[in-house]
NUNUDO-273976 format. One record per residue (C-alpha): x, y, z; residue in three letters. Coordinates in steps of 0.05 Angstrom, whole numbers, padded with zeros to 5 digits, always signed. Example, Ala and Ser with C-alpha at 12.3 -4.5 7.8 and 13.67 -1.06 7.14 Angstrom:
BEGIN
+00246-00090+00156ALA;+00273-00021+00143SER;
***
This chain:
BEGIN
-00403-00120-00006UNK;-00342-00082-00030UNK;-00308-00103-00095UNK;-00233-00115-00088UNK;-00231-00051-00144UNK;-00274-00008-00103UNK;-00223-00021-00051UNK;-00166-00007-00090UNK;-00201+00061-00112UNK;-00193+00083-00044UNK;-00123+00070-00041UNK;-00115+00103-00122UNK;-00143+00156-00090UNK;-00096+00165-00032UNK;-00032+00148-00076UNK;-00063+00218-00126UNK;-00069+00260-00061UNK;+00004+00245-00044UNK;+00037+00257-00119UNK;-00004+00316-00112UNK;+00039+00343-00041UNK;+00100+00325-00081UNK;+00105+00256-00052UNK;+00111+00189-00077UNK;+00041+00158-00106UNK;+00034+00098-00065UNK;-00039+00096-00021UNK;-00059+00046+00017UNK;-00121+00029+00055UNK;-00145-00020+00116UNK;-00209-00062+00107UNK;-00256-00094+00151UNK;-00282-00164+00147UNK;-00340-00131+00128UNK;-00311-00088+00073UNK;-00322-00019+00124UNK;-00263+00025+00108UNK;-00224+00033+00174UNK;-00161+00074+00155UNK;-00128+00104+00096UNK;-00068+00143+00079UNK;-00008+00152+00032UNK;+00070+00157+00028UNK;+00090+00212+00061UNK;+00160+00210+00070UNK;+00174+00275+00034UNK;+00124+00313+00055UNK;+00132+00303+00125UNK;+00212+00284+00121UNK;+00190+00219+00152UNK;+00226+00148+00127UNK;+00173+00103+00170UNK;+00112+00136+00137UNK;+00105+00087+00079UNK;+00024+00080+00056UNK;+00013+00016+00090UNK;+00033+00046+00156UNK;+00000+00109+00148UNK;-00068+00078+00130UNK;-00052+00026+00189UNK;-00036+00096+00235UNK;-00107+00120+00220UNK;-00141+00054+00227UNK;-00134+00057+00288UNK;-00126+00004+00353UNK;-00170-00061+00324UNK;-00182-00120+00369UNK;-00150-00165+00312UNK;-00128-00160+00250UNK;-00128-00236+00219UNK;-00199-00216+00186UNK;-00171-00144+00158UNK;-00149-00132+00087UNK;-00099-00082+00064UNK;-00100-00053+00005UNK;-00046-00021-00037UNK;-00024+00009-00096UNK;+00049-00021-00107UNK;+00069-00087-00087UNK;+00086-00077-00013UNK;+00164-00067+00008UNK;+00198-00107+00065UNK;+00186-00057+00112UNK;+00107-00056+00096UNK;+00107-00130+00093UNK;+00133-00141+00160UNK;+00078-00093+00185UNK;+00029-00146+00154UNK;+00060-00208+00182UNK;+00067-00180+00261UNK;+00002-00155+00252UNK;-00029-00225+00226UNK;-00066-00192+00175UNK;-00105-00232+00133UNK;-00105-00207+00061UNK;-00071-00167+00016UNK;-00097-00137-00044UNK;-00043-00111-00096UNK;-00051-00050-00146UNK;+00008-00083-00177UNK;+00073-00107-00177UNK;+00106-00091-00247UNK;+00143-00031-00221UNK;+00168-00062-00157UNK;+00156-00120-00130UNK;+00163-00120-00058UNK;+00152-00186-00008UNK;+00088-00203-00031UNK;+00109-00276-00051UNK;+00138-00278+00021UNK;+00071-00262+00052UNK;+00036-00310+00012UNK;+00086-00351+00038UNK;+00071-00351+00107UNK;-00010-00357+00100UNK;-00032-00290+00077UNK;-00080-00285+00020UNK;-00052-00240-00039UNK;-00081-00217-00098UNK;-00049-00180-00146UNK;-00102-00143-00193UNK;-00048-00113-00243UNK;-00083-00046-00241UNK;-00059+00000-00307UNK;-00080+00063-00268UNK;-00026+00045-00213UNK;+00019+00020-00269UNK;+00027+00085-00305UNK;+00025+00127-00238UNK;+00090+00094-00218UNK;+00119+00093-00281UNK;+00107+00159-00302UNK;+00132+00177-00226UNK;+00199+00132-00235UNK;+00219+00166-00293UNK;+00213+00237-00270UNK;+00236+00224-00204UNK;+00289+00163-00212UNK;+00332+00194-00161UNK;+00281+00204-00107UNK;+00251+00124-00119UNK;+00322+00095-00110UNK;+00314+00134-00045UNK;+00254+00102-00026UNK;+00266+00027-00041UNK;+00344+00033-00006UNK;+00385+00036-00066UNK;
***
């Protein structure tokens, strides 16, 4: 069975590969009930000049068609925004597993809210990725959360 930190290694992983393009560090991943890794991906908004491609989405994107998604789990670095929450909601999936949420915190409460399982494991590797990021790139994260 895959650990909940296993999972969020995959989605560490993803969030290095986009700092590394010059992007922002967010990965995400998308889980099956079974723990089988079905998509992953990254922020990619400045790399590819794209606002929609947010991590959730892109690892969403690559999971490809599923019958269902109630019995998914999607994995993130950062505290998911509106945007990436609303993607969890219409697509009824079933858990959410948080890198953390001191650096933003997006509408995870929300989700939890409306019957989606969230745990936030308060990761200090995606903690000091996104700080380190914010502060050398303030003007590029106020870009990327609307303000």
């Amino acid at each position: 069975m895959t650990t909940p930190l296993q999972m969020l290694d995959v989605a560490v992983d993803q969030a290095r590969k986009g700092l590394s393009e010059g992007g922002i560090p967010i990965g995400a991943a998308l889980f099956g009930p079974d723990g089988t890794l079905l998509g992953s991906g990254h922020n990619q908004r400045v790399q590819l000049d794209d606002p929609s491609i947010h991590a959730e989405t892109d690892a969403f994107r690559n999971a490809g068609r599923q019958r269902g998604y109630r019995s998914t789990t999607m994995v993130t670095t950062l505290s998911p925004c509106w945007y990436c929450s609303g993607l969890v909601r219409q697509f009824n999936i079933g858990a959410v597993i948080i890198g953390e949420s001191r650096t933003f915190t997006g509408g995870h409460d929300w989700l939890a809210e409306h019957g989606v399982a969230v745990t936030v494991l308060d990761d200090d590797r995606c903690v000091t990725m996104m700080r380190e990021f914010i502060t050398a790139n303030q003007e590029l994260w106020a870009e990327d959360i609307g303000e």
